[in-house]
Structure formats: structure tokens, C-alpha cells
N, C-alpha and C positions, 0 to 999 in steps of 0.2 A: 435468457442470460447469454446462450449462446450466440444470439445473434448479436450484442452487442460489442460483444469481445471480438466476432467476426468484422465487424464495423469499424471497430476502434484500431485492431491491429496496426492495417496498414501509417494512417495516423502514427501513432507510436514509434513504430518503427524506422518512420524518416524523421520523426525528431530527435530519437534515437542515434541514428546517421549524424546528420547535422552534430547534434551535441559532440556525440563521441570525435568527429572530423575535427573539429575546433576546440576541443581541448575543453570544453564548458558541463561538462555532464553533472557535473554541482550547480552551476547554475540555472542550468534549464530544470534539474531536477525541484528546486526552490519554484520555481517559475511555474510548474504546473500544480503544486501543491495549493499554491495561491489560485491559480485559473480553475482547481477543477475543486476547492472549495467555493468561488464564487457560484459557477457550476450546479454545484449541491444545494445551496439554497431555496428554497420554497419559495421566495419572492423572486429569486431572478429565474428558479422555473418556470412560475407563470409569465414572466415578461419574455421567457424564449420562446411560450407556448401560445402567445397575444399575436393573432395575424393581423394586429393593425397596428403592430410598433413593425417598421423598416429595418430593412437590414443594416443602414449607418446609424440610426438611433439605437438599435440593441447594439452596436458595436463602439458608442459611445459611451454605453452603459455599463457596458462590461469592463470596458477599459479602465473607466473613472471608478470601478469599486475592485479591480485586480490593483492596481498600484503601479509601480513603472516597469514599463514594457520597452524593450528594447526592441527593435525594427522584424527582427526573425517571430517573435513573440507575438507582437502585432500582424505579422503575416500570415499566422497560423492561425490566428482567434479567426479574421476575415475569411480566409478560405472554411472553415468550420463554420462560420455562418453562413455562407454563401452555399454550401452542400448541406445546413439545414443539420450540423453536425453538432452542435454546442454541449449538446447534454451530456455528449460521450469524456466528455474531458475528464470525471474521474476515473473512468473504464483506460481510459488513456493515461495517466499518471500513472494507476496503478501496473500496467503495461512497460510503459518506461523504468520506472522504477524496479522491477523483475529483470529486464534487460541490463540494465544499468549494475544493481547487484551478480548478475552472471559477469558481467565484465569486470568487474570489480574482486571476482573472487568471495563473495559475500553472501550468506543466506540467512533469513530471517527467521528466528526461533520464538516460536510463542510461549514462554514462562509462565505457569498458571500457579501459584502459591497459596498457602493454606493464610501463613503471616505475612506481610511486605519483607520483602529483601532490598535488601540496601549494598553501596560501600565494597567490603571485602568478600561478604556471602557472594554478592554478585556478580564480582571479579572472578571469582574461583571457580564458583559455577560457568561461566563463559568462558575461560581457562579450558576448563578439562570439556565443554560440550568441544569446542577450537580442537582440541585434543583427537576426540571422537571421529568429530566429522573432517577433519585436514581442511578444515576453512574458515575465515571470516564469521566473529556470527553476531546477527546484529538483533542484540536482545530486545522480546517486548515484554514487559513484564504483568500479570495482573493477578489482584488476589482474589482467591475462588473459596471461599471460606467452605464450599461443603466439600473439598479434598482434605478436612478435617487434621492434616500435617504433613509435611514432604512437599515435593515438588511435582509436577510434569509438565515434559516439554513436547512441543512439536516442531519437529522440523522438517519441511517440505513432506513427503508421506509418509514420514516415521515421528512413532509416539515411542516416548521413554517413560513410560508410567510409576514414580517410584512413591506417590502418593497413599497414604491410610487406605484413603478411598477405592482406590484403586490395589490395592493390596489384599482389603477387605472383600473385594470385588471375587477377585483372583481365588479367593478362602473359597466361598463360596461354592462360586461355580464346580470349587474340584471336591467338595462338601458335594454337591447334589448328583453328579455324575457318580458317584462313589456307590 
């Protein structure tokens, strides 16, 4: 894993550049979520991993199932195939997008619920997490039905555990050390 991340960096980080210089960091951000889902494919892994498709015919290939590419776009697919780099492009999204969110003021909170939250519950909770943390926070939500009620969230290396589960949990443990 490391090495990938080691691989994809530099990657990232000039499209990163680029985007942020020109004002596009929305769009580029769109742009690799498309490139580094085609990427993820199983059919277009075997075709990046086929030593008898060429490197203009996988780059034909890609093109025609990414959608429209804009010239910088196109620039970066080629040179990622030509370094034999293609695979890395969700390792690379996910890269820009951490970059992108630091610029942005923004951090991503994982939501894990017992029920679905919706509307105002979700509002409020992202509210006071903004509160917390003095930043942006860009909810993801899912429901985890064995946190049995409550919430917990994570946010970059802090959990806020306020779930049954996790409450239960917490019983426990100070139950047996006891």
C-alpha cells in the first residue's frame, strides 16, 4: 500500500498544482473521480494489464469510456500510460482530493448510525461536529445497524464514540478491570 501512495504522490500533487493555479480544483476534482473509476474496473484492469493492447489503443480506450477530456486531462491519462502508471489513478484521486479538502478548509467525517439520518438530524449534527472541529465538514454517512442507537463519528484520527455500542463497550471493560 505504501508503495502505491509512494507512486501516486508526486502524480497528484502536480495536478493538484495545475488545478489549484487555474482556478479549476472542482473540475479536475470531477475529472479524476471519472478517470480513476474507469481505473477501477476489472475489465479495464485487464486491458491495462494486456501486453498486446499499445499504448494509443489503451489510451483510446480509456478515453472513449472516461467521457470528455479536456487537453490537461488528456495529458495526464498519456503520460500515465506511457510510465505504465494507469492503475494508480484511484490512489491519485484519493490523494488530490485530501489535498484539495486541506485547501479548502474541509475534512471528511465518517457518520456511522444505528437509523438513517436525514434533513435536520444531519444538519445539526454537522453543525456542532463544524463547532468542534473549527472546520468544514464534509459528511459521509452509513448505517451500521450493530451500533444498536446513537451515532459515531470519525474524523481524521479522532473517534467520537457516542453509540449503545460503544457505550456498552465502555460498561464493560470498566465492569472487568473492576
Amino acid at each position: 500500500m505504501a508503495e502505491i501512495a509512494t507512486l501516486a504522490r508526486p502524480y497528484a500533487e502536480a495536478v493538484f498544482r495545475l488545478a489549484d493555479g487555474s482556478g479549476r480544483l472542482a473540475d479536475w476534482s470531477g475529472t479524476l473521480v471519472r478517470l480513476a473509476q474507469v481505473a477501477a474496473h476489472p475489465d479495464m484492469q485487464a486491458c491495462i494489464g494486456n501486453p498486446n493492447l499499445g499504448a494509443d489503443r489503451l489510451y483510446e480506450l480509456f478515453a472513449s469510456l472516461s467521457g470528455e477530456l479536456d487537453a490537461e486531462a488528456q495529458n495526464l491519462l498519456r503520460v500515465l500510460i506511457a510510465n505504465d502508471r494507469l492503475v494508480l489513478l484511484p490512489e491519485i484521486n484519493v490523494m488530490f482530493e485530501a489535498l484539495k479538502n486541506e485547501r479548502e478548509g474541509v475534512v471528511d467525517a465518517q457518520i456511522s448510525t444505528a437509523f438513517e439520518i436525514q434533513g435536520d438530524q444531519l444538519a445539526s449534527l454537522v453543525t456542532d461536529l463544524e463547532k468542534r472541529f473549527r472546520r468544514k465538514i464534509n459528511p459521509q454517512v452509513t448505517v451500521d445497524k450493530d451500533l444498536i442507537g446513537g451515532v459515531r463519528v470519525v474524523v481524521g484520527d479522532e473517534v467520537i464514540d457516542g453509540s449503545v455500542r460503544g457505550k456498552l463497550s465502555a460498561m464493560q471493560a470498566g465492569l472487568l478491570s473492576s
